[in-house]
N, C-alpha and C positions, 0 to 999 in steps of 0.2 A: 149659898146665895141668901139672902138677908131678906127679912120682909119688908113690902113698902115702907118709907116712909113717907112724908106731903110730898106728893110729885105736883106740878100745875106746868103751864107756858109762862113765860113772864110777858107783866105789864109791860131744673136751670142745669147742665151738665157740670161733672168735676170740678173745682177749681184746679188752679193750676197745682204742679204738684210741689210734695217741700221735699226738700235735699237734706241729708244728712250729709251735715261738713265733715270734712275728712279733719285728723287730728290736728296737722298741720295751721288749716285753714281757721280748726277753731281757737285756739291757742292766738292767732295773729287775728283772728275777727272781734277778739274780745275787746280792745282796743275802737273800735267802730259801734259796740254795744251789743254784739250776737251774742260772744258771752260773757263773763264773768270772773272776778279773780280769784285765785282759790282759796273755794272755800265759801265763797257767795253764790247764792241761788243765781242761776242763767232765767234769764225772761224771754217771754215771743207775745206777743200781742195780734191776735190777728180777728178780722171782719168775718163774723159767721153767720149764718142764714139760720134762724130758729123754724121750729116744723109751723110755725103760722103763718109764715113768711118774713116776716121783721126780721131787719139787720141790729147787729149787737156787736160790741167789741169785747174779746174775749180775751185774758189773759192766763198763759201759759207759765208756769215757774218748775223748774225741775233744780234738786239737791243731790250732788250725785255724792255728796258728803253723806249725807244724812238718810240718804237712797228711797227719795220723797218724792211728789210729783203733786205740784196743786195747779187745781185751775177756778176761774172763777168768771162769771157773768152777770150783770144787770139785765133781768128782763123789761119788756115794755112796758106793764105794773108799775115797775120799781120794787119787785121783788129781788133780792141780792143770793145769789146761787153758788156755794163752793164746793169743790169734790177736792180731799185729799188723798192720795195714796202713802201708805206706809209700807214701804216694802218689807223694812224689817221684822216690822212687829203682826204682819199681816192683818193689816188692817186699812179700810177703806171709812174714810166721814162726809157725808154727806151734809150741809149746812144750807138752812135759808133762812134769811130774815124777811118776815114777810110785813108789809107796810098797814096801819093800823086803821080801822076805820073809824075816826074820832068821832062820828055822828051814831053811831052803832053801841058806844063806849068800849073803844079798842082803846087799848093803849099806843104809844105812839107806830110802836111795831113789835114783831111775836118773833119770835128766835125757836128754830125744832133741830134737832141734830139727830143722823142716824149713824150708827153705826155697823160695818157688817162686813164679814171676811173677804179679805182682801185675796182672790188667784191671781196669779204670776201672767196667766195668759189674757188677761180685762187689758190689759195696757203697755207699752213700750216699759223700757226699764227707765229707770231717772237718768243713767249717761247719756243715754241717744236720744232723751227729751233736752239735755243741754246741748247736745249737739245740731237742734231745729235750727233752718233758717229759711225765709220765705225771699222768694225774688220778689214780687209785686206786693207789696205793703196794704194796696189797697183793694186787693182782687177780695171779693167776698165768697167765702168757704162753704160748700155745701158739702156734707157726708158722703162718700162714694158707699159706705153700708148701711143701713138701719138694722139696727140687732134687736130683738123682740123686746117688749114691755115687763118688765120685772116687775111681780107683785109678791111685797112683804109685809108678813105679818109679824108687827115690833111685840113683843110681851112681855122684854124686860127691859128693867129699867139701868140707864148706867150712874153709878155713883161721882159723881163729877167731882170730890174731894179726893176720890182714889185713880180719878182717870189717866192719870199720868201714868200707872201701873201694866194699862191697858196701850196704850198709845202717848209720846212723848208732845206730839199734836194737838191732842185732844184739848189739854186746859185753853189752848190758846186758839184755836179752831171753835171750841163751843162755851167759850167764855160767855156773851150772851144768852144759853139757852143750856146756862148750871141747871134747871129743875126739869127740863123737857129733854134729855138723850134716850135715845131708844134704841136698841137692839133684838135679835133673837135669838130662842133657845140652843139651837141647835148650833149658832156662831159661836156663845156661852163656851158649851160644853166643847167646841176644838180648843177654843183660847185657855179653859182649864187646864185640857190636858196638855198644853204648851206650858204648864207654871205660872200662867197669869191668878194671881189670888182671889180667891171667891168676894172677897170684900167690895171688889170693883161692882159688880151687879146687886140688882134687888129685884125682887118679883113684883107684877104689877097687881091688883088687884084683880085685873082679868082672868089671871092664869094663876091663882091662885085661891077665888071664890066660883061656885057654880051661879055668876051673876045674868046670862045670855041677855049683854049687851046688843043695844041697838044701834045701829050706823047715826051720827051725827044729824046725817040730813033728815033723818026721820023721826028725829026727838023734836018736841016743839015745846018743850021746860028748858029755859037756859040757862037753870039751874042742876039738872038731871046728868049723870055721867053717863055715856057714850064711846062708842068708835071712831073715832077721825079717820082721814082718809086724804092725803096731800100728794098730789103729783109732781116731781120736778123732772126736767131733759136736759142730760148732757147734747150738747147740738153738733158739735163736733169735738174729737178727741182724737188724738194717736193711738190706733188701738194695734196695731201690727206692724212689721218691719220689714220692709219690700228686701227680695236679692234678685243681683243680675248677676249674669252668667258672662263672662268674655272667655274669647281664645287668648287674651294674656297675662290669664289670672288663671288656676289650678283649681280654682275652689271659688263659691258665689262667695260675693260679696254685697254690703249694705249697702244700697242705692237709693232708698225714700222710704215711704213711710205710707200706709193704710189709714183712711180715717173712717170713723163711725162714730152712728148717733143712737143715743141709749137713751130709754124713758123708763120710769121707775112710778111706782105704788107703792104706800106706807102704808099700811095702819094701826092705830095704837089708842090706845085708852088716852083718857081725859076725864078727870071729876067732873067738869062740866060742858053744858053746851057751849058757854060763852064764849070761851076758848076754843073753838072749830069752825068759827062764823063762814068761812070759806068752803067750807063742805054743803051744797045746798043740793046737791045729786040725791033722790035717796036709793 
């Protein structure tokens, strides 16, 4: 691992349920837009209910080439939220772009990318996320699970020149926010021993000075480095793969799909305060 070098940010019951098309149906629905020809991501677009209550349109993309799975939402901010999955390389990125506050001296808007091991059991696999299709287009999706609050502590940093090393994704997922990707130790050290090259990381100043940084919201220099602290929520996702059981089948079979909602905690160094203006909690 390499020592820092300049890091910064740059300037209601169920909905109804989705079906997994059988092979047949998906193959001849591509034609109609369910899915895709080969070789191209399949899409679903569907109405979700955020934990505020706000409706949001949410886009589903699964690669079952590439064996990837993005999805992505605008909040009612105009905060822009993506989650990709990498099956391959085990890996999962987290991405927002958050909107700038020009009276504050923000820049137009702030780019953060997280990074963090990807398990097999967080999410459907990429074929039976190309295989989604929703009867009602316009029924709005609430979660049938809430899975607990994930809190991460980022403390290293990811080398965005090398990332492509680490995930094939990555250049192009945290393209915006080259100087701000974050990870942690412990992800590091499996993706090592998987043969990802150490060159990919670098250590942050935190975890590598005995500096006892203070959270963001309670520094009042906004010139002073600090803790950030950024919440984002997936609102809904495919996280499981329903079976049913007939007397004219031997064995269950894939009949729909489980959804849940997942809320996450970051935190991660910053040279300054300027860069954390959203952190006002201390």
């Amino acid at each position: 691992m390499r020592p820092l070098g300049r890091r910064g940010v740059p300037t209601a019951p169920p909905a109804p349920l989705l079906l997994l098309l059988p092979l047949l149906v998906s193959l001849l629905g591509a034609a109609r837009g369910v899915g895709a020809g080969s070789g191209a991501p399949a899409e679903l677009r569907v109405r979700v209910r955020l934990p505020d209550g706000q409706v949001t349109e949410e886009s589903l993309q699964a690669d079952s080439d590439a064996d990837s799975i993005s999805l992505e939402l605008r909040k009612p901010d105009g905060t822009l939220v993506s989650f990709t999955a990498d099956f391959k390389k085990d890996v999962k990125i987290f991405r927002a772009l958050i909107l700038g506050e020009l009276e504050k001296g923000q820049s137009q808007f702030q780019a953060l990318c997280f990074v963090t091991r990807l398990h097999h059991n967080e999410i459907i696999p990429s074929e039976a996320m190309a295989k989604l299709r929703q009867k009602n287009p316009r029924a709005v999706r609430q979660a049938e699970e809430v899975r607990g609050l994930e809190h991460l502590h980022m403390d290293v940093a990811v080398n965005f020149s090398q990332g492509g090393l680490l995930s094939p994704h990555l250049r192009n997922v945290c393209a915006e926010a080259a100087e701000s990707i974050y990870t942690r130790q412990e992800d590091v050290r499996f993706w090592l021993e998987q043969g990802v090259d150490s060159s990919v990381f670098e250590a942050l100043p935190e975890a590598t000075e005995p500096s006892g940084l203070r959270r963001c919201g309670q520094v009042g220099d906004s010139g002073r480095p600090c803790i950030c602290r950024y919440g984002l929520s997936l609102a809904w996702y495919p996280c499981l793969l329903k079976y049913c059981h007939s007397h004219d089948r031997p064995a269950p079979y894939r009949c729909g799909i489980r959804s849940c909602q997942k809320n996450y905690r970051f935190d991660f160094y910053v040279p300054h305060r300027q860069l954390c203006l959203w952190d006002e909690e201390p």
